[in-house]
C-alpha positions as CSV (number, residue, x, y, z in Angstrom):
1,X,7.1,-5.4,-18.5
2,X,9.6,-7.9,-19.8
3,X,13.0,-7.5,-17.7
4,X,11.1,-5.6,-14.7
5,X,10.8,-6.7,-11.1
6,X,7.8,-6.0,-9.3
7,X,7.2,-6.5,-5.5
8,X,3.4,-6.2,-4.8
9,X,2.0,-6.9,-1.1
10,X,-1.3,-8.1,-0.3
11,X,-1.3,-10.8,-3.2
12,X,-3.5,-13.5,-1.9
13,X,-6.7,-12.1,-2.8
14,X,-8.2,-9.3,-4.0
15,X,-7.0,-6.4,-6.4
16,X,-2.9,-7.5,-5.4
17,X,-3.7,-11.1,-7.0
18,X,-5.5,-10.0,-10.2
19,X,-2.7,-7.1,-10.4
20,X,0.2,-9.9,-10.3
21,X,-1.6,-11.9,-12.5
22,X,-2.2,-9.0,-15.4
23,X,1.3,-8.1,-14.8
24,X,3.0,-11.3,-15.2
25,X,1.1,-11.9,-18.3
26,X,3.2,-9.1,-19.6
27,X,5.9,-10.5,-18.7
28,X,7.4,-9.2,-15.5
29,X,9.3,-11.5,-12.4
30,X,7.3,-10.6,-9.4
31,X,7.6,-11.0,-6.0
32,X,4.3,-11.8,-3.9
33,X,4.0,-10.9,-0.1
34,X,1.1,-11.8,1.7
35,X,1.1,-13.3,5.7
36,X,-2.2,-15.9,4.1
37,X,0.5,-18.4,3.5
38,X,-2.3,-20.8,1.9
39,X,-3.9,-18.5,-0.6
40,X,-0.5,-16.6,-1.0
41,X,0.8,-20.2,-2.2
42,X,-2.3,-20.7,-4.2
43,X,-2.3,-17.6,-6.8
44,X,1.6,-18.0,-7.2
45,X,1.1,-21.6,-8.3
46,X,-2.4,-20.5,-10.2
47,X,-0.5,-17.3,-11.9
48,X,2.3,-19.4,-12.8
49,X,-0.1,-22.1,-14.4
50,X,-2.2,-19.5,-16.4
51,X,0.3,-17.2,-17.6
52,X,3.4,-19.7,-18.2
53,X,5.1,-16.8,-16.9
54,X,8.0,-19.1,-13.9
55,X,9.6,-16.1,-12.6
56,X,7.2,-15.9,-9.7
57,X,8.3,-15.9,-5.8
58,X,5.8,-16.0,-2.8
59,X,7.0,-14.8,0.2
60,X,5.4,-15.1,3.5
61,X,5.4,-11.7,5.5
62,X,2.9,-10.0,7.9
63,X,3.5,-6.5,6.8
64,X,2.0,-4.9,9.9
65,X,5.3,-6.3,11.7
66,X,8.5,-4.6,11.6
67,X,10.9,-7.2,12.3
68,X,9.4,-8.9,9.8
69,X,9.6,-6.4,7.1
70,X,13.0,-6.1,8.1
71,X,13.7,-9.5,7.2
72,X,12.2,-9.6,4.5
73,X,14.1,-6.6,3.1
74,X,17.4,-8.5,4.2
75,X,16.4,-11.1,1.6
76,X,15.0,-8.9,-1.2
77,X,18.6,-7.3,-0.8
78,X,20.5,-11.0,-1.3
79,X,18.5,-12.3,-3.5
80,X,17.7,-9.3,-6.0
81,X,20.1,-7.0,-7.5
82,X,17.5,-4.2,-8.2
83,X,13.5,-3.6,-8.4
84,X,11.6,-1.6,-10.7
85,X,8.0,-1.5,-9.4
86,X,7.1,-1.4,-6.0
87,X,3.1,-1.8,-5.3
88,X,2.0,-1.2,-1.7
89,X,-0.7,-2.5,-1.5
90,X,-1.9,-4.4,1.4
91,X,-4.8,-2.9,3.5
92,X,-7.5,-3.4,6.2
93,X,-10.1,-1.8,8.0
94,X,-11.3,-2.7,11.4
95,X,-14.3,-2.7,14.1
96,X,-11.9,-3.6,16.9
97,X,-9.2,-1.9,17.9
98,X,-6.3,-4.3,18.2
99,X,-2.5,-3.7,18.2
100,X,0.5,-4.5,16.1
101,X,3.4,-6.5,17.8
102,X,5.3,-2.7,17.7
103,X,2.4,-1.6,19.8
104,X,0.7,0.4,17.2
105,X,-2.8,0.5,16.4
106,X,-3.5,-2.0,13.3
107,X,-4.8,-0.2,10.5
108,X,-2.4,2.6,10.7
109,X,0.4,-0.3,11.2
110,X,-0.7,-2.3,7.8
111,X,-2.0,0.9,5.6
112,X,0.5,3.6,6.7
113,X,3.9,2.6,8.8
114,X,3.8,-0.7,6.6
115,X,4.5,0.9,3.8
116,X,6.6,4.1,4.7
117,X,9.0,1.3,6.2
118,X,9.7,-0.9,3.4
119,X,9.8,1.4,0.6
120,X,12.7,3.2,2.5
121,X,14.0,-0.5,3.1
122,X,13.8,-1.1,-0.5
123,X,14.8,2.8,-1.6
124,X,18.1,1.8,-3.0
125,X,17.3,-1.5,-4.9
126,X,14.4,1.2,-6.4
127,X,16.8,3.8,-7.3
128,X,18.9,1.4,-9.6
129,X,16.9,1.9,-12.8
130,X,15.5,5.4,-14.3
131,X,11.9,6.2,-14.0
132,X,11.2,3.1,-11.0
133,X,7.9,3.3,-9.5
134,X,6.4,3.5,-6.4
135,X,2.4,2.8,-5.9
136,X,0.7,3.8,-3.2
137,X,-2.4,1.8,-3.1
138,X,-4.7,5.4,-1.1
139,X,-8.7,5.5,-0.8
140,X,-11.0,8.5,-1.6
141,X,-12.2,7.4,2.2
142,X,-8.9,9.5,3.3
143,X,-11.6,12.7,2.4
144,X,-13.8,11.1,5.7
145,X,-10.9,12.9,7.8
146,X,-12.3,16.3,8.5
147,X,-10.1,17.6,11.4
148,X,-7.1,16.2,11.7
149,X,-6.2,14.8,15.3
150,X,-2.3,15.2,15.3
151,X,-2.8,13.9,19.3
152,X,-4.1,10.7,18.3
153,X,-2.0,8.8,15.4
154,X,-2.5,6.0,17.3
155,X,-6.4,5.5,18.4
156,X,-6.0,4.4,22.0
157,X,-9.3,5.5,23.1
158,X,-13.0,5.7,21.8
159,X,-13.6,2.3,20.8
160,X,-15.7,0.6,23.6
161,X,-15.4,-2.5,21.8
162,X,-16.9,-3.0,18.4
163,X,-17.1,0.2,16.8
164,X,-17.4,0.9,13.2
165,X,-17.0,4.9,13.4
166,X,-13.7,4.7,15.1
167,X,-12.7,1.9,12.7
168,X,-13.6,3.9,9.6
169,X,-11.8,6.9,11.3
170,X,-8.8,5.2,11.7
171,X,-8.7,3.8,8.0
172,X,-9.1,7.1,6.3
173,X,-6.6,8.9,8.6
174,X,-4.3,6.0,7.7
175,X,-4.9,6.9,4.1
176,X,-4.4,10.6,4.6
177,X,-1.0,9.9,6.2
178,X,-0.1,7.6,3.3
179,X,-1.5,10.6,0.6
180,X,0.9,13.1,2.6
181,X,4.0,10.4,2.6
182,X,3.6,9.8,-1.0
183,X,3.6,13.5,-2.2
184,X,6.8,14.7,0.0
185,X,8.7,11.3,-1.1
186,X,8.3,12.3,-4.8
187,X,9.9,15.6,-3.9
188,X,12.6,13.9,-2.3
189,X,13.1,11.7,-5.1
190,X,12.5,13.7,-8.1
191,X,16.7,13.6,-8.2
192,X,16.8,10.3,-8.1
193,X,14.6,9.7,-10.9
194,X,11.9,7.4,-9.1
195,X,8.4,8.2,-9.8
196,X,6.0,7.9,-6.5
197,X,2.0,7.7,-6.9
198,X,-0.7,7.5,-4.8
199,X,-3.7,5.5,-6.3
200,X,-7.6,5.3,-5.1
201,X,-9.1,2.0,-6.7
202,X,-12.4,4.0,-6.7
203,X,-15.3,3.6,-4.0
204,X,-16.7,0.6,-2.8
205,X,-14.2,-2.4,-3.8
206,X,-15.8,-5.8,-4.0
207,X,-12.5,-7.2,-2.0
208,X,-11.9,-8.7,1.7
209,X,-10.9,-5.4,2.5
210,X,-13.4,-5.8,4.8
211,X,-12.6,-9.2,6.1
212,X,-12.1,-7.8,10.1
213,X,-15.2,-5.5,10.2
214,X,-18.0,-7.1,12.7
215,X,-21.8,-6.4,13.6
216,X,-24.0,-4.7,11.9
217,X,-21.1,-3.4,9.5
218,X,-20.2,-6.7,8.6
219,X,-23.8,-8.0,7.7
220,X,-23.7,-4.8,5.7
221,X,-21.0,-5.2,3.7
222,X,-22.2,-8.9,3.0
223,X,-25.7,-7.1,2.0
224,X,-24.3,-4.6,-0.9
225,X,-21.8,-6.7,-1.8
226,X,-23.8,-7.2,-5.4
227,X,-23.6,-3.6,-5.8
228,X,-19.6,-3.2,-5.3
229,X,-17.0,-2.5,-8.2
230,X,-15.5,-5.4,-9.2
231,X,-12.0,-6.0,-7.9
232,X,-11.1,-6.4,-11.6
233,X,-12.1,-2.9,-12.1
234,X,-10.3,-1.3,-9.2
235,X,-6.9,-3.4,-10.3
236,X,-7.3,-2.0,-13.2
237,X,-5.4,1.0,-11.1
238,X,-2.9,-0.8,-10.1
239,X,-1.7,-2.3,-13.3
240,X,-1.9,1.0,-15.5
241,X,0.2,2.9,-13.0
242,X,2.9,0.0,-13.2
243,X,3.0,-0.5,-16.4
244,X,2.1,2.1,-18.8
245,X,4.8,4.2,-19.8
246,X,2.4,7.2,-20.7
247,X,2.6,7.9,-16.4
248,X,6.6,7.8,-16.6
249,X,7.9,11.4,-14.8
250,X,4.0,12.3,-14.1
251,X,5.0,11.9,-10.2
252,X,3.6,13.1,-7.0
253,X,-0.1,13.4,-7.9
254,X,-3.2,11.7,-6.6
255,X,-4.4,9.2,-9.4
256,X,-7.8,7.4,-10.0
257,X,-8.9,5.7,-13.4
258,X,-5.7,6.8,-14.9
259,X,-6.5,10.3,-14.4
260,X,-4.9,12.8,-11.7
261,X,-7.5,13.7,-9.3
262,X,-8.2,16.2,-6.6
263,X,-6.7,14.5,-3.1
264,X,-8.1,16.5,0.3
265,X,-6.6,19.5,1.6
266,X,-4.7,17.7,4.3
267,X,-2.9,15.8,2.4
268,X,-1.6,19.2,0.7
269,X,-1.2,20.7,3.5
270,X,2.5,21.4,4.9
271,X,2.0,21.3,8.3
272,X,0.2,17.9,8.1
273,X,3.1,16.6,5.4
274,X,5.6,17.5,8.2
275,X,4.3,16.0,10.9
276,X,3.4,12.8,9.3
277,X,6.8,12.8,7.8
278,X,8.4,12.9,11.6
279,X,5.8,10.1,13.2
280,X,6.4,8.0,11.0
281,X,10.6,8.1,11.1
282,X,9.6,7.8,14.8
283,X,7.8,5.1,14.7
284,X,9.6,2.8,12.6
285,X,12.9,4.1,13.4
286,X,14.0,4.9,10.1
287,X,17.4,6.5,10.9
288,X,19.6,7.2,7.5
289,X,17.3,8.5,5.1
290,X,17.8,12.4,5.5
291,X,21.4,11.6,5.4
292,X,21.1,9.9,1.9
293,X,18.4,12.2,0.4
294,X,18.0,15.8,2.4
Protein backbone atom coordinates (compact mmCIF):
# COMPACT_ATOMS: atom_id res chain seq x y z
CA UNK A 1 0.00 0.00 0.00
CA UNK A 2 3.07 2.23 -0.05
CA UNK A 3 2.42 5.26 -2.50
CA UNK A 4 -1.53 4.81 -2.40
CA UNK A 5 -4.08 7.24 -1.13
CA UNK A 6 -6.99 5.99 0.57
CA UNK A 7 -10.14 8.05 1.50
CA UNK A 8 -12.24 5.95 4.00
CA UNK A 9 -15.53 7.54 5.75
CA UNK A 10 -16.91 6.57 8.92
CA UNK A 11 -13.31 6.43 10.67
CA UNK A 12 -14.04 7.24 14.23
CA UNK A 13 -15.16 4.04 15.35
CA UNK A 14 -15.94 0.88 14.36
CA UNK A 15 -14.77 -1.31 11.26
CA UNK A 16 -13.55 2.44 9.28
CA UNK A 17 -10.99 2.99 12.32
CA UNK A 18 -9.55 -0.57 12.55
CA UNK A 19 -9.58 -0.49 8.50
CA UNK A 20 -7.32 2.82 8.53
CA UNK A 21 -5.34 1.56 11.02
CA UNK A 22 -4.45 -2.02 9.25
CA UNK A 23 -4.00 -0.04 6.19
CA UNK A 24 -1.68 2.59 7.32
CA UNK A 25 0.42 -0.06 8.88
CA UNK A 26 1.04 -0.97 5.26
CA UNK A 27 1.97 1.94 4.56
CA UNK A 28 -0.73 3.94 2.74
CA UNK A 29 -1.49 8.13 3.32
CA UNK A 30 -5.16 8.15 4.24
CA UNK A 31 -7.60 10.47 4.51
CA UNK A 32 -10.29 10.00 7.48
CA UNK A 33 -13.90 11.50 7.28
CA UNK A 34 -16.03 11.26 10.07
CA UNK A 35 -18.73 14.34 11.35
CA UNK A 36 -17.44 12.80 15.44
CA UNK A 37 -14.90 15.48 15.36
CA UNK A 38 -13.63 14.16 18.89
CA UNK A 39 -13.18 10.49 18.21
CA UNK A 40 -12.37 11.34 14.47
CA UNK A 41 -9.36 13.44 16.06
CA UNK A 42 -8.68 10.59 18.46
CA UNK A 43 -7.88 7.42 16.03
CA UNK A 44 -5.85 9.86 13.66
CA UNK A 45 -3.60 10.84 16.49
CA UNK A 46 -3.87 7.04 17.99
CA UNK A 47 -3.09 5.56 14.28
CA UNK A 48 -0.43 7.84 13.80
CA UNK A 49 1.18 6.91 17.25
CA UNK A 50 0.85 3.14 16.74
CA UNK A 51 1.77 2.73 13.26
CA UNK A 52 4.55 5.67 12.89
CA UNK A 53 2.87 5.94 9.69
CA UNK A 54 2.47 10.66 9.54
CA UNK A 55 0.78 10.73 6.41
CA UNK A 56 -2.62 10.76 8.02
CA UNK A 57 -5.40 13.69 7.53
CA UNK A 58 -8.82 13.86 9.57
CA UNK A 59 -11.35 15.68 8.00
CA UNK A 60 -14.55 16.71 9.57
CA UNK A 61 -17.65 16.01 7.23
CA UNK A 62 -21.25 14.86 7.88
CA UNK A 63 -21.66 12.74 4.87
CA UNK A 64 -25.46 12.71 5.04
CA UNK A 65 -25.04 16.50 3.78
CA UNK A 66 -24.47 17.49 0.43
CA UNK A 67 -23.04 20.81 0.63
CA UNK A 68 -20.88 19.40 2.77
CA UNK A 69 -19.64 16.63 0.67
CA UNK A 70 -19.29 19.17 -1.89
CA UNK A 71 -16.87 20.92 0.02
CA UNK A 72 -15.11 18.53 0.98
CA UNK A 73 -14.60 17.20 -2.57
CA UNK A 74 -13.44 20.94 -3.36
CA UNK A 75 -10.54 20.29 -0.96
CA UNK A 76 -9.74 16.62 -1.82
CA UNK A 77 -9.39 18.23 -5.40
CA UNK A 78 -6.71 21.12 -4.07
CA UNK A 79 -5.08 19.34 -1.89
CA UNK A 80 -4.62 15.82 -3.72
CA UNK A 81 -3.42 15.18 -7.16
CA UNK A 82 -5.04 11.63 -7.36
CA UNK A 83 -6.63 8.75 -5.03
CA UNK A 84 -6.36 5.17 -5.32
CA UNK A 85 -8.77 3.62 -2.81
CA UNK A 86 -11.98 4.94 -2.03
CA UNK A 87 -13.87 3.13 1.03
CA UNK A 88 -17.43 4.12 1.55
CA UNK A 89 -18.05 3.27 4.39
CA UNK A 90 -20.09 5.13 6.74
CA UNK A 91 -23.57 3.82 7.83
CA UNK A 92 -26.58 3.82 10.21
CA UNK A 93 -29.69 2.41 10.98
CA UNK A 94 -32.60 4.11 12.63
CA UNK A 95 -35.91 3.70 14.91
CA UNK A 96 -36.96 7.27 14.07
CA UNK A 97 -37.48 8.67 11.00
CA UNK A 98 -35.59 11.89 10.78
CA UNK A 99 -34.46 13.99 7.72
CA UNK A 100 -31.21 15.04 6.06
CA UNK A 101 -30.67 18.90 5.65
CA UNK A 102 -31.52 18.02 1.61
CA UNK A 103 -34.80 16.73 2.92
CA UNK A 104 -34.19 13.06 2.51
CA UNK A 105 -34.90 10.43 4.84
CA UNK A 106 -31.57 9.63 6.87
CA UNK A 107 -30.48 6.24 6.34
CA UNK A 108 -30.91 6.36 2.68
CA UNK A 109 -29.04 9.90 2.81
CA UNK A 110 -25.87 8.38 4.85
CA UNK A 111 -25.84 4.61 3.22
CA UNK A 112 -27.03 5.33 -0.38
CA UNK A 113 -27.03 9.22 -1.83
CA UNK A 114 -23.84 9.66 0.53
CA UNK A 115 -21.92 7.62 -1.27
CA UNK A 116 -23.26 7.73 -5.01
CA UNK A 117 -22.46 11.53 -4.57
CA UNK A 118 -18.91 11.59 -3.58
CA UNK A 119 -17.62 8.84 -5.50
CA UNK A 120 -18.83 10.70 -8.75
CA UNK A 121 -17.25 13.92 -6.87
CA UNK A 122 -14.09 12.05 -6.61
CA UNK A 123 -14.52 9.97 -10.15
CA UNK A 124 -11.70 11.66 -11.79
CA UNK A 125 -9.02 11.95 -9.02
CA UNK A 126 -10.04 7.87 -9.00
CA UNK A 127 -9.51 7.41 -12.60
CA UNK A 128 -5.77 8.73 -12.48
CA UNK A 129 -4.13 5.44 -11.63
CA UNK A 130 -4.91 1.78 -13.31
CA UNK A 131 -6.82 -0.76 -11.42
CA UNK A 132 -8.25 2.23 -8.45
CA UNK A 133 -10.81 0.92 -6.23
CA UNK A 134 -14.01 1.59 -5.18
CA UNK A 135 -15.56 -0.22 -1.84
CA UNK A 136 -18.86 -0.27 -1.19
CA UNK A 137 -19.25 -1.05 2.40
CA UNK A 138 -23.35 -3.28 1.47
CA UNK A 139 -25.08 -5.67 4.17
CA UNK A 140 -26.60 -9.14 3.59
CA UNK A 141 -29.74 -7.15 5.37
CA UNK A 142 -30.33 -5.63 1.69
CA UNK A 143 -31.90 -9.51 1.22
CA UNK A 144 -34.77 -8.16 4.13
CA UNK A 145 -36.19 -6.17 0.86
CA UNK A 146 -38.76 -8.47 -0.49
CA UNK A 147 -40.85 -6.18 -2.76
CA UNK A 148 -39.39 -3.38 -3.88
CA UNK A 149 -41.34 -0.01 -3.24
CA UNK A 150 -40.08 2.16 -6.23
CA UNK A 151 -43.00 4.80 -4.66
CA UNK A 152 -41.38 5.19 -1.55
CA UNK A 153 -37.38 5.89 -1.82
CA UNK A 154 -37.91 8.20 0.73
CA UNK A 155 -40.03 6.63 3.77
CA UNK A 156 -42.40 9.54 4.57
CA UNK A 157 -44.96 7.52 6.07
CA UNK A 158 -45.35 4.34 8.43
CA UNK A 159 -43.29 5.27 11.21
CA UNK A 160 -45.64 6.46 14.06
CA UNK A 161 -42.72 7.33 15.98
CA UNK A 162 -40.34 4.78 17.15
CA UNK A 163 -40.47 1.99 14.93
CA UNK A 164 -37.89 -0.63 14.36
CA UNK A 165 -39.65 -2.40 11.19
CA UNK A 166 -39.66 0.69 9.19
CA UNK A 167 -36.17 1.45 10.35
CA UNK A 168 -34.74 -1.90 9.37
CA UNK A 169 -36.80 -1.54 6.10
CA UNK A 170 -35.26 1.53 5.28
CA UNK A 171 -31.62 0.22 5.93
CA UNK A 172 -31.74 -2.76 3.77
CA UNK A 173 -33.53 -0.83 0.89
CA UNK A 174 -30.67 1.58 1.33
CA UNK A 175 -28.35 -1.25 0.85
CA UNK A 176 -30.10 -2.68 -2.11
CA UNK A 177 -29.85 0.67 -3.92
CA UNK A 178 -26.11 0.86 -2.99
CA UNK A 179 -25.76 -3.17 -4.36
CA UNK A 180 -27.60 -1.90 -7.74
CA UNK A 181 -25.22 1.47 -7.89
CA UNK A 182 -22.20 -0.46 -7.38
CA UNK A 183 -22.76 -3.19 -10.16
CA UNK A 184 -23.98 -0.60 -13.09
CA UNK A 185 -20.87 1.78 -12.00
CA UNK A 186 -18.41 -1.11 -12.73
CA UNK A 187 -19.95 -1.39 -16.14
CA UNK A 188 -19.55 2.12 -16.66
CA UNK A 189 -16.11 2.02 -15.58
CA UNK A 190 -14.71 -1.10 -16.81
CA UNK A 191 -12.98 1.50 -19.69
CA UNK A 192 -11.61 3.44 -17.35
CA UNK A 193 -9.90 0.80 -15.56
CA UNK A 194 -11.37 1.38 -11.88
CA UNK A 195 -12.47 -1.58 -10.11
CA UNK A 196 -15.96 -1.11 -8.05
CA UNK A 197 -17.09 -3.66 -5.15
CA UNK A 198 -19.66 -4.03 -3.07
CA UNK A 199 -18.72 -5.68 0.32
CA UNK A 200 -21.13 -7.30 3.27
CA UNK A 201 -18.94 -7.38 6.58
CA UNK A 202 -21.00 -10.49 7.41
CA UNK A 203 -24.15 -10.57 9.91
CA UNK A 204 -24.34 -9.06 13.12
CA UNK A 205 -21.34 -6.46 13.50
CA UNK A 206 -20.28 -5.80 17.01
CA UNK A 207 -20.08 -1.84 15.87
CA UNK A 208 -22.27 1.51 16.82
CA UNK A 209 -23.99 0.79 13.81
CA UNK A 210 -26.64 0.72 15.93
CA UNK A 211 -25.93 3.86 17.93
CA UNK A 212 -29.60 5.66 16.82
CA UNK A 213 -31.84 2.58 17.31
CA UNK A 214 -34.22 3.07 20.55
CA UNK A 215 -36.71 0.88 22.73
CA UNK A 216 -36.91 -2.37 22.89
CA UNK A 217 -34.41 -2.67 19.81
CA UNK A 218 -31.89 -0.81 21.50
CA UNK A 219 -31.91 -2.92 24.88
CA UNK A 220 -31.60 -5.66 22.37
CA UNK A 221 -28.81 -4.92 20.67
CA UNK A 222 -27.03 -4.04 24.11
CA UNK A 223 -28.32 -7.76 25.15
CA UNK A 224 -26.57 -9.89 22.20
CA UNK A 225 -23.89 -7.70 21.96
CA UNK A 226 -21.48 -10.73 23.44
CA UNK A 227 -22.62 -12.81 20.76
CA UNK A 228 -21.74 -10.27 17.70
CA UNK A 229 -18.67 -10.65 15.24
CA UNK A 230 -16.06 -8.67 16.16
CA UNK A 231 -15.54 -5.49 14.27
CA UNK A 232 -12.03 -6.79 13.74
CA UNK A 233 -13.51 -9.57 11.87
CA UNK A 234 -15.88 -7.67 9.64
CA UNK A 235 -12.83 -5.08 8.80
CA UNK A 236 -11.16 -7.74 7.84
CA UNK A 237 -13.54 -7.03 4.49
CA UNK A 238 -12.59 -3.90 4.14
CA UNK A 239 -8.84 -4.16 4.22
CA UNK A 240 -8.55 -7.33 1.86
CA UNK A 241 -10.59 -5.65 -0.89
CA UNK A 242 -8.15 -2.48 -0.66
CA UNK A 243 -5.28 -4.00 -0.50
CA UNK A 244 -4.84 -7.32 -1.99
CA UNK A 245 -3.90 -7.33 -5.40
CA UNK A 246 -5.40 -10.97 -5.95
CA UNK A 247 -9.14 -8.79 -6.34
CA UNK A 248 -7.42 -6.38 -9.00
CA UNK A 249 -9.96 -6.51 -12.44
CA UNK A 250 -12.37 -9.01 -10.30
CA UNK A 251 -15.02 -5.99 -10.45
CA UNK A 252 -18.73 -5.69 -10.18
CA UNK A 253 -19.47 -8.67 -7.92
CA UNK A 254 -20.93 -8.83 -4.45
CA UNK A 255 -18.01 -9.90 -1.97
CA UNK A 256 -17.99 -11.32 1.62
CA UNK A 257 -14.90 -13.05 3.42
CA UNK A 258 -12.95 -12.48 0.33
CA UNK A 259 -15.21 -14.58 -1.70
CA UNK A 260 -17.84 -13.44 -4.41
CA UNK A 261 -21.18 -14.15 -3.09
CA UNK A 262 -24.77 -14.45 -4.30
CA UNK A 263 -26.34 -10.63 -3.85
CA UNK A 264 -30.47 -10.64 -4.08
CA UNK A 265 -32.29 -10.63 -7.19
CA UNK A 266 -33.03 -6.86 -7.04
CA UNK A 267 -29.96 -5.87 -7.04
CA UNK A 268 -29.61 -7.86 -10.52
CA UNK A 269 -32.37 -6.82 -11.73
CA UNK A 270 -32.47 -4.08 -14.63
CA UNK A 271 -35.38 -2.41 -14.00
CA UNK A 272 -34.36 -1.82 -10.34
CA UNK A 273 -30.63 -0.88 -11.57
CA UNK A 274 -32.29 1.76 -13.80
CA UNK A 275 -34.35 3.31 -11.69
CA UNK A 276 -32.00 3.60 -8.76
CA UNK A 277 -29.48 4.84 -11.23
CA UNK A 278 -32.08 7.91 -12.17
CA UNK A 279 -33.18 8.71 -8.26
CA UNK A 280 -30.20 9.03 -7.30
CA UNK A 281 -28.77 11.64 -10.30
CA UNK A 282 -32.09 13.30 -9.14
CA UNK A 283 -31.51 13.65 -5.93
CA UNK A 284 -28.09 14.70 -5.66
CA UNK A 285 -28.09 16.55 -8.77
CA UNK A 286 -25.31 14.96 -10.34
CA UNK A 287 -25.39 16.60 -13.80
CA UNK A 288 -22.04 15.67 -16.05
CA UNK A 289 -21.53 12.17 -15.58
CA UNK A 290 -23.33 10.58 -18.62
CA UNK A 291 -21.54 13.18 -20.59
CA UNK A 292 -18.10 11.99 -19.35
CA UNK A 293 -18.79 8.16 -19.22
CA UNK A 294 -22.16 7.12 -21.43
Amino acid sequence: MKGKTCLITGTASGMGRIAAKALAEKGARLILIDFDTDNGILAKDEIIRDTGNNSIEYIDCDVSSFSQLRALSDYIHINYSHLDILINNAGITESIRRESEDGFEMTMATNFLAPFLLTHLLLDLLEKNKHSRIINISSDGHKMVKDFDFKSMNFATGWEKVNHSMGFQAYAQSKLCLNAFSFRLSEKLKKNGVDVYAVSPGYFINTNIHRHMRGMHGLFVNLIKPFLQSAERGALNHIMMASEKRYEGQTGFYWEHGKIKEASNYSNDPKVIEFVWKYAFDATGIDNFSKQHG
